[in-house]
PDB file of N, H, CA, C and O in Angstrom:
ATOM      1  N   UNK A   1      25.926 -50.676  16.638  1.00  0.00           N
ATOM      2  CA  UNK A   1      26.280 -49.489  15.875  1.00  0.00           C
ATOM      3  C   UNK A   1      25.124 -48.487  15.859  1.00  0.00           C
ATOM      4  O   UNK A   1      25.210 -47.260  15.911  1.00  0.00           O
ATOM      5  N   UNK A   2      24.082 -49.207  15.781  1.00  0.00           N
ATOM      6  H   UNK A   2      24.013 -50.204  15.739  1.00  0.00           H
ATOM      7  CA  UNK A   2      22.886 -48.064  15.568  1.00  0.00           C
ATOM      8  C   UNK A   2      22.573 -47.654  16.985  1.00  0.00           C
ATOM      9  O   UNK A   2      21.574 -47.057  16.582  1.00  0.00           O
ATOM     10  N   UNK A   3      22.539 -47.462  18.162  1.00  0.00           N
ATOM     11  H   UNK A   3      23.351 -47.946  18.489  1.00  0.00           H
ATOM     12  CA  UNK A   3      23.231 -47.244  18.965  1.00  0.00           C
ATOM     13  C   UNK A   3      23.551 -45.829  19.249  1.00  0.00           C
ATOM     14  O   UNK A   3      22.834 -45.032  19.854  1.00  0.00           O
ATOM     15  N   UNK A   4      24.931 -45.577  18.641  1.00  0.00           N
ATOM     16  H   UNK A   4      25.513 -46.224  18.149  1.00  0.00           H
ATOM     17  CA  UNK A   4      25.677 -44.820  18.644  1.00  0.00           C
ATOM     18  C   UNK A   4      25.269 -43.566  17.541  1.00  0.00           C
ATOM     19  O   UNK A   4      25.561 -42.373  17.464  1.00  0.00           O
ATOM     20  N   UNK A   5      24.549 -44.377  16.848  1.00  0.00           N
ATOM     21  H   UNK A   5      24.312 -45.347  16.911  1.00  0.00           H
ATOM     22  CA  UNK A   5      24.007 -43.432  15.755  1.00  0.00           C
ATOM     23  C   UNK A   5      22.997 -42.485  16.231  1.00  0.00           C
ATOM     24  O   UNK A   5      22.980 -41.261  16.095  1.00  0.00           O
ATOM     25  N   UNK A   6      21.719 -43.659  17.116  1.00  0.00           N
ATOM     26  H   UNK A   6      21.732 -44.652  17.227  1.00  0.00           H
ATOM     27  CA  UNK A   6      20.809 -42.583  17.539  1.00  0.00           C
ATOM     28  C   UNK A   6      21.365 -41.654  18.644  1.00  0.00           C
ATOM     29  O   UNK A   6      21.113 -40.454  18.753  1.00  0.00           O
ATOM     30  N   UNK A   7      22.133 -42.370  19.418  1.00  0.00           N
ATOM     31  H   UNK A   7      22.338 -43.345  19.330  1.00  0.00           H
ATOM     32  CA  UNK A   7      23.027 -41.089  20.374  1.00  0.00           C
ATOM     33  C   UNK A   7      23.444 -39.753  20.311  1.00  0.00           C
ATOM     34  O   UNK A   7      23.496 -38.870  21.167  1.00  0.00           O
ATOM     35  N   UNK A   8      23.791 -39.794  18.879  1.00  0.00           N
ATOM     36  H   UNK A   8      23.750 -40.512  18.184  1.00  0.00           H
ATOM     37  CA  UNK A   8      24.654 -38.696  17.870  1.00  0.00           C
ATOM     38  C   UNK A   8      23.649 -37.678  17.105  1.00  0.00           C
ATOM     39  O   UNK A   8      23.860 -36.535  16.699  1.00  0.00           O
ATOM     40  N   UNK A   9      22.485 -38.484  17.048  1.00  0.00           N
ATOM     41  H   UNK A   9      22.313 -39.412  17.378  1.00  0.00           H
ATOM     42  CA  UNK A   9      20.842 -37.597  16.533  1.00  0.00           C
ATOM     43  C   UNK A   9      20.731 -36.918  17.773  1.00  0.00           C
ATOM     44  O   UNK A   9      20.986 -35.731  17.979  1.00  0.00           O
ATOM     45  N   UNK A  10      20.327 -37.770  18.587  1.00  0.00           N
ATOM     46  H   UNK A  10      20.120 -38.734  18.420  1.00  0.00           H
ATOM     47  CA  UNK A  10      19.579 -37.135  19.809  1.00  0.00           C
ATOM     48  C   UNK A  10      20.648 -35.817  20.825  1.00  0.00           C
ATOM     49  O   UNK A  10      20.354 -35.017  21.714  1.00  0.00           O
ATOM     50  N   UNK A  11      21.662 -36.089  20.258  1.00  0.00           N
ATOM     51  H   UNK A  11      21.901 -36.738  19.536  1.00  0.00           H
ATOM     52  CA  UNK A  11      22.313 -34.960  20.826  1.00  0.00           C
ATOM     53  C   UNK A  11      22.657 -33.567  19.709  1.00  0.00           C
ATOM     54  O   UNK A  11      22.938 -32.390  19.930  1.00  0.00           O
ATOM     55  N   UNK A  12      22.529 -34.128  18.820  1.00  0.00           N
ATOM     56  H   UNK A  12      22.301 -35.085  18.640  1.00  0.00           H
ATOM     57  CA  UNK A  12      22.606 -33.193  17.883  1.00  0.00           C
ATOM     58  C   UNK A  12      20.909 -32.797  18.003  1.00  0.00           C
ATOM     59  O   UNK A  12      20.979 -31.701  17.447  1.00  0.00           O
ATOM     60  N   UNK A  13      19.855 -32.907  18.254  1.00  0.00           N
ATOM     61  H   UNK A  13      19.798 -33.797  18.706  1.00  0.00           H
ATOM     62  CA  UNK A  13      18.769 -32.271  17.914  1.00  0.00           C
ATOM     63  C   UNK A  13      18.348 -32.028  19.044  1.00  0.00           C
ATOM     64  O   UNK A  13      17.230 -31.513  19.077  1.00  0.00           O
ATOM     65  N   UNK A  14      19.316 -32.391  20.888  1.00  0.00           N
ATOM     66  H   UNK A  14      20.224 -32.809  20.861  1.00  0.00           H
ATOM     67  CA  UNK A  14      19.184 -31.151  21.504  1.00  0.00           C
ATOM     68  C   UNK A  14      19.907 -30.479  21.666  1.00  0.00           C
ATOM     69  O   UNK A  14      19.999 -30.111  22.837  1.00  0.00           O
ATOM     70  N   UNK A  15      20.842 -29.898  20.712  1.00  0.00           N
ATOM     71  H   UNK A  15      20.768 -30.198  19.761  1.00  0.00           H
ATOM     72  CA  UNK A  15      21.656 -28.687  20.738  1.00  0.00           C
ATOM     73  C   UNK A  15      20.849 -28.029  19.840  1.00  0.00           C
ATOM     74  O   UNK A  15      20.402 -26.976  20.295  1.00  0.00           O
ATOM     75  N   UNK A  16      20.572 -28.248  18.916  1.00  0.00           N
ATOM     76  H   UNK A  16      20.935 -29.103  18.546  1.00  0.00           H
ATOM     77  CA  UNK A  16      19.512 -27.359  17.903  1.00  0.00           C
ATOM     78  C   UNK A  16      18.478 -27.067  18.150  1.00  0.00           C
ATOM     79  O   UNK A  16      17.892 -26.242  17.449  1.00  0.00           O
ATOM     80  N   UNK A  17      17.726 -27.803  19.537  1.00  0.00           N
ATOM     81  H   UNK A  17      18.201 -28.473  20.106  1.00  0.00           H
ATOM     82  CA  UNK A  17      16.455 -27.185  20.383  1.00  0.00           C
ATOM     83  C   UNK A  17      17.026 -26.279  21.278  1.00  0.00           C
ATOM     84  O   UNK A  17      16.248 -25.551  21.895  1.00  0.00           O
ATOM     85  N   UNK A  18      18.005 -26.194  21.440  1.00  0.00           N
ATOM     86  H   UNK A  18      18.637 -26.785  20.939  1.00  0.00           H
ATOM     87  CA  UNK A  18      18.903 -25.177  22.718  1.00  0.00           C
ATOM     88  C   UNK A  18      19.156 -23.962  21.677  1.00  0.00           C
ATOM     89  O   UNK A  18      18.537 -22.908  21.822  1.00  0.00           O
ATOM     90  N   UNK A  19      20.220 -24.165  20.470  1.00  0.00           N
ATOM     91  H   UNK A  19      20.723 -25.022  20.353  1.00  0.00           H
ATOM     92  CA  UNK A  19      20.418 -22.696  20.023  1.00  0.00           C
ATOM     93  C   UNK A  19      19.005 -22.287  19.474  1.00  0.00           C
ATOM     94  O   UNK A  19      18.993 -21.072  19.669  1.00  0.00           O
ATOM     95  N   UNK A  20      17.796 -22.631  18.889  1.00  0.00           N
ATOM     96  H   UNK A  20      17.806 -23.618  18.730  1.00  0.00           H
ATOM     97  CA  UNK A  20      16.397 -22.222  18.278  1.00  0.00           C
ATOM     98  C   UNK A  20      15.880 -21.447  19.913  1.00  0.00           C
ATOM     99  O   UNK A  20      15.606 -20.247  19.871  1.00  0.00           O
ATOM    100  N   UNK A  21      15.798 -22.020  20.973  1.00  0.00           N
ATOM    101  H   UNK A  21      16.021 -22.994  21.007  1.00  0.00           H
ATOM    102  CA  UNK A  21      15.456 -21.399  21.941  1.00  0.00           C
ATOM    103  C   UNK A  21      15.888 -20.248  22.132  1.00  0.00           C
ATOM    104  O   UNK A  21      15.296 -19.177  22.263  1.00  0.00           O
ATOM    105  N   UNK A  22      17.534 -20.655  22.147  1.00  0.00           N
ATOM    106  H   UNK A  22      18.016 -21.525  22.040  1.00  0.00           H
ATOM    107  CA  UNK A  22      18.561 -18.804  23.090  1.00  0.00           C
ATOM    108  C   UNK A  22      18.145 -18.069  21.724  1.00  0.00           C
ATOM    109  O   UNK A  22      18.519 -16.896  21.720  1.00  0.00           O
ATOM    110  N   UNK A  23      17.430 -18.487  20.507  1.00  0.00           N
ATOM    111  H   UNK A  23      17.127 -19.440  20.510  1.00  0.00           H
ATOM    112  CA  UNK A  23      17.696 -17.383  19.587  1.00  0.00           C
ATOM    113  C   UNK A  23      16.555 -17.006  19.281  1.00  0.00           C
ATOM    114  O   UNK A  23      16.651 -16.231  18.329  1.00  0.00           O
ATOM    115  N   UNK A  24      14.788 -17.249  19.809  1.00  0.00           N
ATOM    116  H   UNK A  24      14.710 -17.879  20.582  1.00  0.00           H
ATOM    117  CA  UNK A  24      14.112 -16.617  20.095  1.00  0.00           C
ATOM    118  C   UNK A  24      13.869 -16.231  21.639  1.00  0.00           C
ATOM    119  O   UNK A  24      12.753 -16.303  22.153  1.00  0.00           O
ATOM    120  N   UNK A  25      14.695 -15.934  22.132  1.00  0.00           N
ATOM    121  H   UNK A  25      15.602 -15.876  21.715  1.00  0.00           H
ATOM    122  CA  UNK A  25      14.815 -15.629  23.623  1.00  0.00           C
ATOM    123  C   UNK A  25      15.062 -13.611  23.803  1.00  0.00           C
ATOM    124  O   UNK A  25      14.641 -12.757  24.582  1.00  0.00           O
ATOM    125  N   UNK A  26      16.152 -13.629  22.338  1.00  0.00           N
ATOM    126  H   UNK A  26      16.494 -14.323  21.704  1.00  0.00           H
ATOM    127  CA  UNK A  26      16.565 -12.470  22.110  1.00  0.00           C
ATOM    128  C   UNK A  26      15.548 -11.181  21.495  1.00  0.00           C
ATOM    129  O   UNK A  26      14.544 -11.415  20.823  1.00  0.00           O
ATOM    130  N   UNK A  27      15.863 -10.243  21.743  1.00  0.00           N
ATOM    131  H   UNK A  27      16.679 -10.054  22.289  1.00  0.00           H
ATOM    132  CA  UNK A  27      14.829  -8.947  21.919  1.00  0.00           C
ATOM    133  C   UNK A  27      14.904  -9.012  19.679  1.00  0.00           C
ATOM    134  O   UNK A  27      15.799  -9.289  18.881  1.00  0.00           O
ATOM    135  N   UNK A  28      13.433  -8.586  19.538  1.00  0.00           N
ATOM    136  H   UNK A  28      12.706  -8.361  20.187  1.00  0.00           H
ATOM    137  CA  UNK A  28      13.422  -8.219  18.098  1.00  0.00           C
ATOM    138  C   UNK A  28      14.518  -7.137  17.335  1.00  0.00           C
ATOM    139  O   UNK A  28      14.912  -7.161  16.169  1.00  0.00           O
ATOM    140  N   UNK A  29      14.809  -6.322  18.273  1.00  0.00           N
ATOM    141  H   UNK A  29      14.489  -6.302  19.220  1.00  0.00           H
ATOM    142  CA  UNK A  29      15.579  -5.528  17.449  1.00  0.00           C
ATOM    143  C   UNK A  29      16.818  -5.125  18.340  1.00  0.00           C
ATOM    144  O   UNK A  29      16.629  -5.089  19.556  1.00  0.00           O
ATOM    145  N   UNK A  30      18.033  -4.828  17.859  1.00  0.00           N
ATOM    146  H   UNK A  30      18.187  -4.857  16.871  1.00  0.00           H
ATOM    147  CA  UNK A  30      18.940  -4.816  18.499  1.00  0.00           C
ATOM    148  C   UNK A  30      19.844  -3.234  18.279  1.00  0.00           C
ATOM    149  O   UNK A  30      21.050  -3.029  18.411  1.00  0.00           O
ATOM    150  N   UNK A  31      18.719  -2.261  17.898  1.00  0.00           N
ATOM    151  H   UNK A  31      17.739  -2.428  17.791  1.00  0.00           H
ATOM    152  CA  UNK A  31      19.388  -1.323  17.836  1.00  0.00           C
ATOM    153  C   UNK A  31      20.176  -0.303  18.874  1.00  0.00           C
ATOM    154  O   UNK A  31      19.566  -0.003  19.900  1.00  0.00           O
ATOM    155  N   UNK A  32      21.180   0.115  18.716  1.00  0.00           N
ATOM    156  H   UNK A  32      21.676  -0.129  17.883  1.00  0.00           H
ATOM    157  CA  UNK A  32      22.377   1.068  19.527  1.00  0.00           C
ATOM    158  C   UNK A  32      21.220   2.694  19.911  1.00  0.00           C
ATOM    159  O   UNK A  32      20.472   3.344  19.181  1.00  0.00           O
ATOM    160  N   UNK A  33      21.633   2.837  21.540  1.00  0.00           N
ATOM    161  H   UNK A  33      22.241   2.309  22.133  1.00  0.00           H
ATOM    162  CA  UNK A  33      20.446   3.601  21.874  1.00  0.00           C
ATOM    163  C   UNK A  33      21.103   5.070  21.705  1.00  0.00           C
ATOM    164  O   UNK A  33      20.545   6.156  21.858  1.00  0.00           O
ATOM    165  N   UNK A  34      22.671   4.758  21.286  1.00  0.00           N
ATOM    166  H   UNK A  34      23.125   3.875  21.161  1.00  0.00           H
ATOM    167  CA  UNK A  34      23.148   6.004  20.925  1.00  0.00           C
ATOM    168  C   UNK A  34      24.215   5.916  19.470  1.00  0.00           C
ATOM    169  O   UNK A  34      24.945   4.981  19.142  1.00  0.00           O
ATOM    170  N   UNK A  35      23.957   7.468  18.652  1.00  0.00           N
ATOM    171  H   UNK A  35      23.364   8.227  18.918  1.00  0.00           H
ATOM    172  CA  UNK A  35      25.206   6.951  17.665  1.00  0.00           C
ATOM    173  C   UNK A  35      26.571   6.334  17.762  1.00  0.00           C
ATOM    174  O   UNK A  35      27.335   6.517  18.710  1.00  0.00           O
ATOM    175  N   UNK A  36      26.790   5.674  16.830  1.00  0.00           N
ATOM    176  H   UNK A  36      26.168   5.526  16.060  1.00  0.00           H
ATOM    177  CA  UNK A  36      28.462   5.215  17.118  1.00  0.00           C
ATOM    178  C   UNK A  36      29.412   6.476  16.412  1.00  0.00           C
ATOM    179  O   UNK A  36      30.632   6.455  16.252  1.00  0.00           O
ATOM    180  N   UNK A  37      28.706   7.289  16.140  1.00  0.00           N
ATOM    181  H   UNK A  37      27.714   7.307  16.270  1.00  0.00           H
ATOM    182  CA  UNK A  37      29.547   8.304  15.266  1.00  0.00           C
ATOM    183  C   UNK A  37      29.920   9.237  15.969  1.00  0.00           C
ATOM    184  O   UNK A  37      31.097   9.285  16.326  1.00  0.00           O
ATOM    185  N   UNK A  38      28.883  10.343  16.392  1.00  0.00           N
ATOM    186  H   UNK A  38      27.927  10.303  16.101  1.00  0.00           H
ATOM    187  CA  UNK A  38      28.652  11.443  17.099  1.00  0.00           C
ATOM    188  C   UNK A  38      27.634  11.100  18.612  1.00  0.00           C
ATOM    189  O   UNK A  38      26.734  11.869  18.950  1.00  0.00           O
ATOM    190  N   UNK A  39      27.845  10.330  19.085  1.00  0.00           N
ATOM    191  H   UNK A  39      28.576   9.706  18.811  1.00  0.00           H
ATOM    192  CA  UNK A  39      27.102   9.662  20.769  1.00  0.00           C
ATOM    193  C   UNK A  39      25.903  11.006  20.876  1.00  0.00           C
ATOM    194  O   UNK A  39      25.931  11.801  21.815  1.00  0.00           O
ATOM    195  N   UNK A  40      24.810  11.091  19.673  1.00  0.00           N
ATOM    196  H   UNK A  40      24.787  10.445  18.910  1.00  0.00           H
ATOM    197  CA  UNK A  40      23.710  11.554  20.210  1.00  0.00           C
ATOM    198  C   UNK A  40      22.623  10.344  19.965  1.00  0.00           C
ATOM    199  O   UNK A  40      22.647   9.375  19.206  1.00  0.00           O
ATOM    200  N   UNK A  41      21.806  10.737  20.780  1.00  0.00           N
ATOM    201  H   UNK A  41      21.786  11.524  21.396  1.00  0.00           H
ATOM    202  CA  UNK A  41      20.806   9.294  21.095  1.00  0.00           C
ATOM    203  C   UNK A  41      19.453   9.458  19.493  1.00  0.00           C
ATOM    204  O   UNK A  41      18.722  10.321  19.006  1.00  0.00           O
ATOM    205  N   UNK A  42      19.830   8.003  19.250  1.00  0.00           N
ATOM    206  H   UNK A  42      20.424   7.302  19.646  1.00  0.00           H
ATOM    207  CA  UNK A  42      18.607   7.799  18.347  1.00  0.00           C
ATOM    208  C   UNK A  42      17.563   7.915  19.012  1.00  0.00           C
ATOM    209  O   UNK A  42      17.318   7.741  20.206  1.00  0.00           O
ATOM    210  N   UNK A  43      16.830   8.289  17.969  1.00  0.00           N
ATOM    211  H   UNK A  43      17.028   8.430  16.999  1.00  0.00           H
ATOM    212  CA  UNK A  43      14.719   8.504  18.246  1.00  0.00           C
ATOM    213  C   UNK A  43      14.322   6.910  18.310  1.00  0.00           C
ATOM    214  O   UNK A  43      14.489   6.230  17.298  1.00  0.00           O
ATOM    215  N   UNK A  44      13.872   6.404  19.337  1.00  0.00           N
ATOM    216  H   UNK A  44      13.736   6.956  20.160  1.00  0.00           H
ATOM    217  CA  UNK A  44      13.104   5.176  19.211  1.00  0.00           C
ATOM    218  C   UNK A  44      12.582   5.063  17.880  1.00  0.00           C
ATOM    219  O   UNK A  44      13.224   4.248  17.217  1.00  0.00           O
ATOM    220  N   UNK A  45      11.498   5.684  17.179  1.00  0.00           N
ATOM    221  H   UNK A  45      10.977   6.346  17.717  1.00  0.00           H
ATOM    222  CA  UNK A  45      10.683   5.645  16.266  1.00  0.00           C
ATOM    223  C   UNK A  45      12.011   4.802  14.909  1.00  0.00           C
ATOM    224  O   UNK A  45      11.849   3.859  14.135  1.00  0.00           O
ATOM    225  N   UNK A  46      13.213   5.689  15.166  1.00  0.00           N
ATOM    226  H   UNK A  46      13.345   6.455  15.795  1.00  0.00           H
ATOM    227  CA  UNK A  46      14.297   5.001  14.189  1.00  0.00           C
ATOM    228  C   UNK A  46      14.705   3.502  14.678  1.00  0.00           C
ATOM    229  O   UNK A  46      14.626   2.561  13.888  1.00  0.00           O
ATOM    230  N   UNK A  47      15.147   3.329  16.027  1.00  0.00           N
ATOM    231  H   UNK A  47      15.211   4.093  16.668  1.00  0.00           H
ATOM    232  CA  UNK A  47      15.449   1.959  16.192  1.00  0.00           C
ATOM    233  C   UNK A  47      14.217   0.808  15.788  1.00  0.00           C
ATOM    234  O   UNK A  47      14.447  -0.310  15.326  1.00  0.00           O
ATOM    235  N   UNK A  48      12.535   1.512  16.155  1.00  0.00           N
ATOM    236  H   UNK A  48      12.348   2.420  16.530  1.00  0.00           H
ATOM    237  CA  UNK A  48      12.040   0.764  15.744  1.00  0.00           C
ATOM    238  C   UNK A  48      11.643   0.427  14.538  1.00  0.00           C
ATOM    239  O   UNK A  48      10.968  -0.553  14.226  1.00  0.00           O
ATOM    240  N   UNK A  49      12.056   1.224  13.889  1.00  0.00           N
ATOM    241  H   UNK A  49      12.605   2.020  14.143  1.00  0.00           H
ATOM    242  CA  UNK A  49      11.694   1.159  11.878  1.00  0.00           C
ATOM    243  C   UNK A  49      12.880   0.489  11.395  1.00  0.00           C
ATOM    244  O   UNK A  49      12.817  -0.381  10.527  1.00  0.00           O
ATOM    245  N   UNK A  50      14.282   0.984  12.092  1.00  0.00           N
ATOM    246  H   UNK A  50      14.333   1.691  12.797  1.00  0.00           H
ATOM    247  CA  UNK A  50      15.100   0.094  11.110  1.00  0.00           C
ATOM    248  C   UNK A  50      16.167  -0.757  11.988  1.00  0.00           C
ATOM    249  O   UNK A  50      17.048  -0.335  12.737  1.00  0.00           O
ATOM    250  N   UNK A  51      15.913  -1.701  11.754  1.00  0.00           N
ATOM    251  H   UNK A  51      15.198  -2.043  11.145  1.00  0.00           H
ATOM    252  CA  UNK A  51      16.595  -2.819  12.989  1.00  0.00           C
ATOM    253  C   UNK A  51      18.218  -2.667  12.959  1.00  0.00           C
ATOM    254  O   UNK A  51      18.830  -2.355  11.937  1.00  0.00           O
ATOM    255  N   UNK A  52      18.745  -2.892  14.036  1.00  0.00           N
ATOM    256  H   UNK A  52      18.249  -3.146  14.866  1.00  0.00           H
ATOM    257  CA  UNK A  52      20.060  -2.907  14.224  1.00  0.00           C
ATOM    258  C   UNK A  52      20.746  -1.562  13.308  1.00  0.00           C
ATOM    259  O   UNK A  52      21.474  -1.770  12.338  1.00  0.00           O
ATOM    260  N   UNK A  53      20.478  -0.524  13.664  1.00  0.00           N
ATOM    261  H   UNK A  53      19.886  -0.355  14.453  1.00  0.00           H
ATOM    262  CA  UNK A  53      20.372   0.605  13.451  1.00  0.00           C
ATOM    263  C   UNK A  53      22.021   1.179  14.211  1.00  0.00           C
ATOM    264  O   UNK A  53      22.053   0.769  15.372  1.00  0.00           O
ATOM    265  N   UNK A  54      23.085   1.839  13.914  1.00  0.00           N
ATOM    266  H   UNK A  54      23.059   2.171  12.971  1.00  0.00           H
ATOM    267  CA  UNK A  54      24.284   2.216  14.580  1.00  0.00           C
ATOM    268  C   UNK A  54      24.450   3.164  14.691  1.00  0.00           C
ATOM    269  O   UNK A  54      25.140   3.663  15.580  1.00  0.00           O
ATOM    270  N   UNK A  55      23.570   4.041  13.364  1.00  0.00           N
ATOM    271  H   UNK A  55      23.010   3.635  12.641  1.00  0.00           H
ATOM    272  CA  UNK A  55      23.695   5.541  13.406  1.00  0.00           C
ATOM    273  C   UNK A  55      22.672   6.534  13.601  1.00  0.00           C
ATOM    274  O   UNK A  55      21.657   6.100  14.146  1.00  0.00           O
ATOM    275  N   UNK A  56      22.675   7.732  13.302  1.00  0.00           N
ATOM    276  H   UNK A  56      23.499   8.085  12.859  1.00  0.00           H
ATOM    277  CA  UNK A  56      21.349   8.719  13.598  1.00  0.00           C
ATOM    278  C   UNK A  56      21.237   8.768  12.121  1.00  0.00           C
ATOM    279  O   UNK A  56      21.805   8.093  11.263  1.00  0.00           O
ATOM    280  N   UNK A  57      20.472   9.613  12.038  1.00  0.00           N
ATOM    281  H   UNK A  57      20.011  10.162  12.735  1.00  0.00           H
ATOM    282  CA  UNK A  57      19.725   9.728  10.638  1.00  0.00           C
ATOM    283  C   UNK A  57      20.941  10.666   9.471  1.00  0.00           C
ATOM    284  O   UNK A  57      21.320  10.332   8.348  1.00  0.00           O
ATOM    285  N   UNK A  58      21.237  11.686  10.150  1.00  0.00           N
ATOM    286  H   UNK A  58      20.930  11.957  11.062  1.00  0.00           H
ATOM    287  CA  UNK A  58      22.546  12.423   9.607  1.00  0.00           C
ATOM    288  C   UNK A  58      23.861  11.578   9.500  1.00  0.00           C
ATOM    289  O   UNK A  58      24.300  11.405   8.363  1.00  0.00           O
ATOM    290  N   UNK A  59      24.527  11.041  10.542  1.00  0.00           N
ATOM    291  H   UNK A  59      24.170  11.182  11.465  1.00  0.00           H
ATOM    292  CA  UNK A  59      25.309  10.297  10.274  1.00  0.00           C
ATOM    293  C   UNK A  59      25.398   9.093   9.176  1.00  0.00           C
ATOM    294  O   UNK A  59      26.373   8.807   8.480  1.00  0.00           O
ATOM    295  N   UNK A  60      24.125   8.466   9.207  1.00  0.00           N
ATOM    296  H   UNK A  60      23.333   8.698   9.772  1.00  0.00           H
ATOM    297  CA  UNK A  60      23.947   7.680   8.320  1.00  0.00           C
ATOM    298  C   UNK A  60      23.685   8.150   6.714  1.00  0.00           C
ATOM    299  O   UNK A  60      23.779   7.456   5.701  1.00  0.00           O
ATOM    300  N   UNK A  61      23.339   9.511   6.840  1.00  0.00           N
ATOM    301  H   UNK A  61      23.262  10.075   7.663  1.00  0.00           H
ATOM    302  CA  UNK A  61      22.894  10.009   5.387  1.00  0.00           C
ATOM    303  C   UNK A  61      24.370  10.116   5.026  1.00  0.00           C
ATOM    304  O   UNK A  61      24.758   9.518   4.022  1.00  0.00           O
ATOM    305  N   UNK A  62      25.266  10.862   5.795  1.00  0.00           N
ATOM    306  H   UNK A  62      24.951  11.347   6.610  1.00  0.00           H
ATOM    307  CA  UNK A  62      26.950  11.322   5.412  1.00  0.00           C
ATOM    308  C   UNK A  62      28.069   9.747   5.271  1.00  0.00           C
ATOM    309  O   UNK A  62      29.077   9.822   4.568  1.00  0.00           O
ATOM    310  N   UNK A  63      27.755   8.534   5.949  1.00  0.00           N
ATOM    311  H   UNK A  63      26.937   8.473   6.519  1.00  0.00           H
ATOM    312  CA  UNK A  63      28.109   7.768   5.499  1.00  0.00           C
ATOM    313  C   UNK A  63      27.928   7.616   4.259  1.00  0.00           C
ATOM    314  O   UNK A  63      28.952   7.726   3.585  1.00  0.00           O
ATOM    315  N   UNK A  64      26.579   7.310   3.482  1.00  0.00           N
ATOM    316  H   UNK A  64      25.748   7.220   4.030  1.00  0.00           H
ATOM    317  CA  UNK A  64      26.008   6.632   2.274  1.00  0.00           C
ATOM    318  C   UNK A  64      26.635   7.886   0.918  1.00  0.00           C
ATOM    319  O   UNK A  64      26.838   7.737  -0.287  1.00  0.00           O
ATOM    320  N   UNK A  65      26.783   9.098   1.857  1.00  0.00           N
ATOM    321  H   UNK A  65      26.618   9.220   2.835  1.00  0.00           H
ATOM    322  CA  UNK A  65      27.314   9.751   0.690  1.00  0.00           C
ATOM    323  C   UNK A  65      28.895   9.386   0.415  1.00  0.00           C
ATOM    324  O   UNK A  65      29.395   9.057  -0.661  1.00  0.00           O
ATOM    325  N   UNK A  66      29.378   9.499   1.370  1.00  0.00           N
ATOM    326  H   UNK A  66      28.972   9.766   2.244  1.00  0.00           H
ATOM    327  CA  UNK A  66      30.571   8.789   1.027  1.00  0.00           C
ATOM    328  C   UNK A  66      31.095   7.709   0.900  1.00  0.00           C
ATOM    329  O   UNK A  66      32.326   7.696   0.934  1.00  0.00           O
ATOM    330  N   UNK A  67      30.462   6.594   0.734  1.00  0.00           N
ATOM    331  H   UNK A  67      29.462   6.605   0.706  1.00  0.00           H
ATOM    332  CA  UNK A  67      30.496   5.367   0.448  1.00  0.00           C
ATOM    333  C   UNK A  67      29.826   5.317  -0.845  1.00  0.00           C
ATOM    334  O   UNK A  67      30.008   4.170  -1.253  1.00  0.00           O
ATOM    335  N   UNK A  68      28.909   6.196  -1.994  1.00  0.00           N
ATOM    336  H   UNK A  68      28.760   7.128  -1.663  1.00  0.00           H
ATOM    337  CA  UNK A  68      28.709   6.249  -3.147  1.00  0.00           C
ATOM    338  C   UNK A  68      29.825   6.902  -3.620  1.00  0.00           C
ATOM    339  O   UNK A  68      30.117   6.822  -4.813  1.00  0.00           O
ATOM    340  N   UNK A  69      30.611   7.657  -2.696  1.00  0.00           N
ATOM    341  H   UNK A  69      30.374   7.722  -1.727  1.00  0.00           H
ATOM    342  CA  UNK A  69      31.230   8.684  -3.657  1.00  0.00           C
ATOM    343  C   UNK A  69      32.481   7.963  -4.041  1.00  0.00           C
ATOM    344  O   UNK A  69      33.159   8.324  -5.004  1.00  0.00           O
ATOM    345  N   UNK A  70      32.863   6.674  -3.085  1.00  0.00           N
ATOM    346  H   UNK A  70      32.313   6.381  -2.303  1.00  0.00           H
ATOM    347  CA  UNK A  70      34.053   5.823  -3.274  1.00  0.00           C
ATOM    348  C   UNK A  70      33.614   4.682  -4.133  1.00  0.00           C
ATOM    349  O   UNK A  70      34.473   4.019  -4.715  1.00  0.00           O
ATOM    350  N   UNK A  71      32.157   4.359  -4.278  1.00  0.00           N
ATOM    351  H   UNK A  71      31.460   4.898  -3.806  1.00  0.00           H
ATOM    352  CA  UNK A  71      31.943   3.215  -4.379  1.00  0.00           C
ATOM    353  C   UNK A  71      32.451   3.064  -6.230  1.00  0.00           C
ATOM    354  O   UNK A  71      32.565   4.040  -6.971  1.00  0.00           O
ATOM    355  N   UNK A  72      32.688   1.609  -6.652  1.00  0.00           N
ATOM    356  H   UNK A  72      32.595   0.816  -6.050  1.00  0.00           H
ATOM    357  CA  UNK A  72      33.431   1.401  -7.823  1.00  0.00           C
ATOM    358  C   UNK A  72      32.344   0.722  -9.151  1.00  0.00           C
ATOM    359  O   UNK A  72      32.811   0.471 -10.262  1.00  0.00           O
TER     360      UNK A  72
END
């Protein structure tokens, strides 16, 4: 039985050395090199200050206003 047990470790702790790998493999920041709103290109300086970034600076200001203005 024990066996089967360590079988079940050892494969379970190399799948968890496999996803820890592919998931520092991936770039630090994953920001969009253009808006999803209005397709003008973010300023690096923004992708690199705020990670995973979707919008430009305007778009994102006009979201937050209207998402306070709904918010409950």
């Amino acid at each position: 039985m024990s066996d089967c047990v360590d079988f079940a470790n050892d494969l379970v702790q190399e799948r968890l050395d496999t996803a820890l790998a592919a998931r520092k493999a991936r770039p630090v920041f994953e920001s969009y090199e253009f808006c999803t709103d209005c397709d003008v290109s973010i300023p690096l300086a923004r992708r690199l200050a705020v990670t995973n970034c979707t919008r430009c600076t305007e778009c994102e200001q006009l979201n937050e206003e209207i998402g306070t203005r709904y918010a409950r």
